[in-house]
C-alpha angles and dihedrals in degrees: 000000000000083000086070093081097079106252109032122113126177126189130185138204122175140160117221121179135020096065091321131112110148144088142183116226116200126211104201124187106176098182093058127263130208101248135211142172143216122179112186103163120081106231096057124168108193143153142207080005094132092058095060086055104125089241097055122088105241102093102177138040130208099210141345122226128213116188151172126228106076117249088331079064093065081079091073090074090061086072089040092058088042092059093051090048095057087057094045092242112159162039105355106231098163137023093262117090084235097052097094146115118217123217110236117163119193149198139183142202128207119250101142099125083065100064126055105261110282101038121107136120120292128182094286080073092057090048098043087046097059091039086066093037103133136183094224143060110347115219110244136216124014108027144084108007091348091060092090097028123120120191109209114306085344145069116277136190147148122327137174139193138168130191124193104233101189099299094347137088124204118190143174145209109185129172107219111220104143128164091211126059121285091190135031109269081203106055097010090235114137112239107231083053089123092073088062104136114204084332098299093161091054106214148109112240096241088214092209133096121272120239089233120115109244096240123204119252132282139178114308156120149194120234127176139157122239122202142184133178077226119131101231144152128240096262096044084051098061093052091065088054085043089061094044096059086066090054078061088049094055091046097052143040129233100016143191092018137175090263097042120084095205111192131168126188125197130204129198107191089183104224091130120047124227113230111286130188138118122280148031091298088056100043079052090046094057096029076069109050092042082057091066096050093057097047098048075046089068084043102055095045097052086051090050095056092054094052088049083056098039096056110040124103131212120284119183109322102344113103119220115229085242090071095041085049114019094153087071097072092049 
């Protein structure tokens, strides 16, 4: 899970029913991350991004924040930054511990169609979110930005993977809203299945075809979160979103459309640092390690989205892959 990497909390809050069908999930790093940024879709709904641009000043974020709600749901990073603030977590701009603003990027995914008009998450989201951030396991599929998420013709939601790559660890959290398939309608195999590591997503590929209507697309995105206890700079950083957004392309098709927002963030906590030294051996040296990061980085996200899949469960009229193809779980 993307709480492998030390450091890294997520929380989730969500309503389902009654009207409801939506959520807010929370990366917190309270110890402060370099951030960075990659959009791919073309329909993206973000806050705070061009700060984490390599050329601007800010260096390092206190939390990330994925949400539902479309661009309504950018609210939910106001009780986010409420709840840093409380804690006087942030960017010192006076000479009193409270007088700071905390860093809290932010991205959304549309799921409006899924709620009755009206609800979305607001910053009590945000608040309620960080109150249940945890170290340990994160509760996968339906909750927090993935409540109200739809993958394709078939239910989304939140999923997480790691991978030790030598002394670092690289994991994601993704909420999987896309507008293409993550799975083969056909075979009911997901499409990024290849990046199974020793049977983690615990089924049996039903190789025939579901009984779900491939719908056209809507409005959507996938939006997710990549860390590393790397030391690394913003730019550096970015190429390790960068990377993960092909692990989405692997998991979906099609992908980074017109009507998906796509947007990756990475966080480098720091605890490990990358290779240093003067001169063009050493640049090489770094430049490949950094390489490895960046392709467990596709990996992992890949990895991620199936188990978001995997692990949703229907919500109104979207069907979860569980009920299409239930003999997979036995």
């Amino acid at each position: 899970m993307i709480t492998d990497v030390p450091g890294v909390l997520v929380g989730h809050h969500e309503r389902v029913g009654d009207g409801w069908a939506t959520g807010t999930t929370v990366v917190l790093v309270p110890g402060g991350a370099v951030g960075a940024v990659d959009h791919r879709g073309g329909a993206p709904g973000t806050r705070e991004t061009n700060l984490l641009e390599p050329e601007n000043l800010v260096q390092h974020v206190n939390a990330i924040c994925l949400s539902g709600g479309s661009a309504y749901g950018l609210a939910a990073a106001d009780g986010v930054m409420r709840w840093l603030a409380e804690r006087n977590l942030g960017i010192p701009v006076g000479t009193e511990p409270h007088e700071v603003v905390p860093i809290v990027p932010a991205a959304v995914l549309f799921d409006l169609p899924r709620s009755d008009w009206g609800n979305r998450p607001d910053a009590s989201f945000g608040y309620a979110a960080c109150e249940a951030a945890v170290g340990g396991p994160v509760a996968l599929g339906t909750v927090g930005a993935g409540a109200g998420a739809k993958a394709g013709s078939l239910k989304g939601g939140i999923g997480t993977a790691s991978e030790k790559v030598g002394e670092f660890t690289v994991g994601v959290v993704a909420a999987v809203n896309a507008a293409g398939e993550a799975v083969d309608l056909s075979t009911g195999r997901a499409y990024a299945a290849d990046h199974e590591v020793d049977g983690e997503f615990g089924v049996r590929w039903p190789d025939r075809p579901g009984d779900v209507e491939a719908k056209a697309a809507g409005l959507n995105t996938t939006i997710g979160v990549v860390a590393v206890d790397a030391a690394l700079s913003k730019a550096e950083a970015r190429r390790l979103a960068v990377a993960a957004q092909d692990g989405l392309a692997r998991a979906v098709r099609p992908a980074h459309t017109m009507f998906d927002g796509d947007t990756v963030f990475a966080l480098a906590t720091g605890d490990r640092e990358l290779p240093g030294g003067a001169g063009p051996v050493a640049a090489a040296r770094r430049a490949l390690v950094l390489d490895t990061l960046c392709s467990a980085a596709a990996r992992v996200f890949g990895r991620a989205m199936v188990h978001g899949v995997l692990s949703a469960t229907s919500a109104g009229d979207m069907r979860a892959y569980r009920d299409v193809w239930p003999e997979a779980f036995s």
